[in-house]
N, C-alpha and C positions, 0 to 999 in steps of 0.2 A: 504493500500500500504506500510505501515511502517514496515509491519510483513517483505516481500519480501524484502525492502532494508537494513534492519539490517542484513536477511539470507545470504544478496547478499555481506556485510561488512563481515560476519563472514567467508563467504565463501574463500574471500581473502585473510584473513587474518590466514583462515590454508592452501592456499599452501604457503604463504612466510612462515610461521613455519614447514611446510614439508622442504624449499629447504633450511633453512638458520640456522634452531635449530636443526633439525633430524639428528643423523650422519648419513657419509654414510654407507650403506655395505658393509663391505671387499667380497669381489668376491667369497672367499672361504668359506662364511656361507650360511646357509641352504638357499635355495629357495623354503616352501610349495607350493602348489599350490592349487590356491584358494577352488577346487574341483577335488574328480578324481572318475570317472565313476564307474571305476573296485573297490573304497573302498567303496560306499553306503551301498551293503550286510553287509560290516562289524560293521560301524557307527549302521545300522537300527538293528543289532541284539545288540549292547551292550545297556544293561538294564539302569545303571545309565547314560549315553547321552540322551538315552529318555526319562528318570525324567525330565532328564532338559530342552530338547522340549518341555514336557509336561506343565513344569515351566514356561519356557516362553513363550507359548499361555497362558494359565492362567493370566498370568500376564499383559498384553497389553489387551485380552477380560477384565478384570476386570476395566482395567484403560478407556478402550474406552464406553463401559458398562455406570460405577462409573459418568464420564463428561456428559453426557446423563440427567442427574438431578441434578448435584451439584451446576452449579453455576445458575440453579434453584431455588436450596435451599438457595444460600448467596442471591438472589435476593428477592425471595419472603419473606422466616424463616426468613435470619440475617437481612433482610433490609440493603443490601450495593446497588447501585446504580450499574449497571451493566459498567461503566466507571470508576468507582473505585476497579473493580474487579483484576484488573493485581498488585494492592498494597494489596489484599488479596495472590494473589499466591506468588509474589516476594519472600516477608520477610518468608513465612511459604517454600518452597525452600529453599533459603538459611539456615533459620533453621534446615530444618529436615537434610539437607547436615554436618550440626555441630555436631547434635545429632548424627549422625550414625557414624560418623570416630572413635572414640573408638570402636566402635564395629568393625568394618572392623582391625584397627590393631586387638585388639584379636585374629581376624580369621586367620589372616595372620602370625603373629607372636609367637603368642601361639598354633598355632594348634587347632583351635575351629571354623574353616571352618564349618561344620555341624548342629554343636549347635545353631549360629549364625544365620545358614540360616533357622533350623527350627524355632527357634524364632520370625525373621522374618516374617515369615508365619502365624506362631501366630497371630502374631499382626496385620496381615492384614484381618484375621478370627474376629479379635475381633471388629477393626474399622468398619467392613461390618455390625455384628452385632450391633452396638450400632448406625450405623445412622442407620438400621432397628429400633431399638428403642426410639430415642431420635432425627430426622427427623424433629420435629415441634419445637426443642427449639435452638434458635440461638448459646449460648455459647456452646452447647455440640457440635452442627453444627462444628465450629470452631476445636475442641478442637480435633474431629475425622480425622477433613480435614485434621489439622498437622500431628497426628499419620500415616495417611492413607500417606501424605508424606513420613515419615519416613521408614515405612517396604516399599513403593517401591523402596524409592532410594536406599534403605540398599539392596532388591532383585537384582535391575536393576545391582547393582556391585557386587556382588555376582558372579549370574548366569555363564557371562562370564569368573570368572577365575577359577570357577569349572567346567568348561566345557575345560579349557586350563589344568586343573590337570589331570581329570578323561576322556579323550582322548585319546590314546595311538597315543605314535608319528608315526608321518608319515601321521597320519590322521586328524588331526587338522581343514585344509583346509574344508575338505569334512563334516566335524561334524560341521564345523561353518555356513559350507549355509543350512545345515538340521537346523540349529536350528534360524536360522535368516526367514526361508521360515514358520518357527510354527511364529514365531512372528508377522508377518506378516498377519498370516493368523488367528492368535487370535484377531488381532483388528479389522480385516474386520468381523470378525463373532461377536464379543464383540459389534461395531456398528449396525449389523444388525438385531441380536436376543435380544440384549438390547433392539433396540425401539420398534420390537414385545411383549416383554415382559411388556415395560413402555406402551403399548396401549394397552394392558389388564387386566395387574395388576397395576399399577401405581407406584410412587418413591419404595414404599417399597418391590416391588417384584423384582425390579431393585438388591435390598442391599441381598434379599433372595438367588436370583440367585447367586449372586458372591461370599457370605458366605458359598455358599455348593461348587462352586468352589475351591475354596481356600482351605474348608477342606477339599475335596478329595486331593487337592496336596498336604495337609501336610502329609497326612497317606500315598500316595504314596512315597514321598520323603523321610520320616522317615527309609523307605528300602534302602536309598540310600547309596551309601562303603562312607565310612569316607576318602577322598582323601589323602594321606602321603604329607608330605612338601619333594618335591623335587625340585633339581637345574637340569638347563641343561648344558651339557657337549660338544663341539663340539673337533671330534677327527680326524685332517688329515688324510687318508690312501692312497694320491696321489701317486703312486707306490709301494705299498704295497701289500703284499697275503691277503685282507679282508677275503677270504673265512676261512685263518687260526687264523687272530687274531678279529674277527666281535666274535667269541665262546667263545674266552678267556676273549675278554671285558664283556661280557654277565655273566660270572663264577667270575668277581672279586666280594667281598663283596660290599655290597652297590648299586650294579646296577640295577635297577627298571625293563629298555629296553634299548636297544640298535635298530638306524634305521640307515641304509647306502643309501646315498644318491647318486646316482653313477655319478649327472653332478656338485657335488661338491668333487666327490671323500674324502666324509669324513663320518665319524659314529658320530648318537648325540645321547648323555646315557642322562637316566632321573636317577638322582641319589639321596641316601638319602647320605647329606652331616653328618648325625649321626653318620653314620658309612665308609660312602666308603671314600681311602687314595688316595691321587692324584698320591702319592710316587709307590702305587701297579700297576702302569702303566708303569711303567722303564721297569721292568722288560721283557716285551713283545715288547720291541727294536721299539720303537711307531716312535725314534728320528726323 
């Protein structure tokens, strides 16, 4: 029952940080919409979105899979007492959340989004393999579980802001329940063909399974576009000719896309702040 009243605490305690730390919205910025009908064709055909579908069923079947025998393995291998198990996950949690924040700046600040996330994947290939391996020895048990935390927390924050990069606006909405409905649907299948799997093959066909998962998503995601660090721009056009200056925003240096929102009456550019000049927007009487 303690699970349900700490969720039931935590629960509270983000809407008073919705209503009390969140700014509000000025009226005049964007309102996506959660989903929209008429964009799925477009979401379903761009390639790097469904890497990252891909990615995230991968990633939830591997984790719901993976718990199917691990704290099997701390019970029976490590000899931890199955009440002493939440002070195995706690600290190694918190840890791998340590280990990976240099990585995530890298990604974010140096522009090493790709490198990072295939890395990741790596090392999640490589922890699948080594409890395949080393399965019956307690400290290696240990030593994978952290790593195996490590590439997922590092994927789990990942995922979603390459899927906020490599989106094109206006679609965000619509690419974010496509990719929320694979997640979803990789732990339901991760749960269910794991324990067919572990009633056939036992622990170590569990680790087989999800180590050929995993490589296929790295050799799929290796194709993935290297996403550009872009900023977003929102630009009033509340009485304005959009039809003449939506083309001209489009032609300045530096603009990625440009999307017109017509119940905010404004255009949001995705821009490379490397090159594009805020100053080259005078010009086109924005005032």
């Amino acid at each position: 029952s303690a699970v349900f009243w700490i969720t039931s605490v935590f629960a509270i305690i983000g809407i008073l940080v919705l209503f009390f730390v969140v700014p509000k919205q000025n009226a005049k910025q964007v309102h996506e919409p959660s989903a929209n009908q008429g964009l799925f064709g477009t979401v379903l055909q761009n390639k790097d979105l469904l890497r990252l579908d891909f990615g995230i069923f991968v990633l939830h079947f591997i984790l719901m899979a993976s718990f199917l025998v691990l704290p099997h393995l701390l019970l029976g291998v490590a000899e931890i007492p199955q009440s002493k198990h939440s002070w195995v996950y706690l600290p190694m949690l918190v840890g791998a959340f340590v280990v990976m924040l240099p990585f995530i700046l890298i990604a974010e600040k140096r522009g090493k989004s790709k490198s990072v996330f295939l890395g990741a994947i790596f090392l999640l290939v490589a922890m699948q393999l080594a409890l395949y391996v080393f399965h019956d020895m307690k400290n290696a048990i240990l030593v994978c579980f952290f790593f195996f935390f490590v590439a997922f927390n590092l994927l789990e924050a990942t995922l979603p802001s390459l899927l906020s990069k490599l989106a094109p606006t206006g679609t965000r909405g619509t690419a974010n329940g496509i990719y929320s409905s694979s997640q979803f649907f990789g732990a339901f299948l991760g749960g269910t063909l794991g324990g067919l799997v572990l009633s056939r093959f036992d622990v170590q066909g569990i680790f087989v399974l999800c180590a050929c998962l995993a490589l296929i998503w790295l050799i799929v995601a290796s194709f993935m576009t290297s996403p550009r660090q872009l900023s977003n721009i929102q630009v009033t056009l509340d009485g304005k000719d959009q039809t003449r200056l939506l083309p001209l925003l489009m032609k300045l240096p530096g603009v990625a896309e440009v999307w017109y929102v017509e119940a905010d009456k404004a255009a949001h550019l995705k821009v490379d702040n490397k090159v594009f000049n805020r100053e080259s927007m005078a010009e086109l009487d924005l005032s």
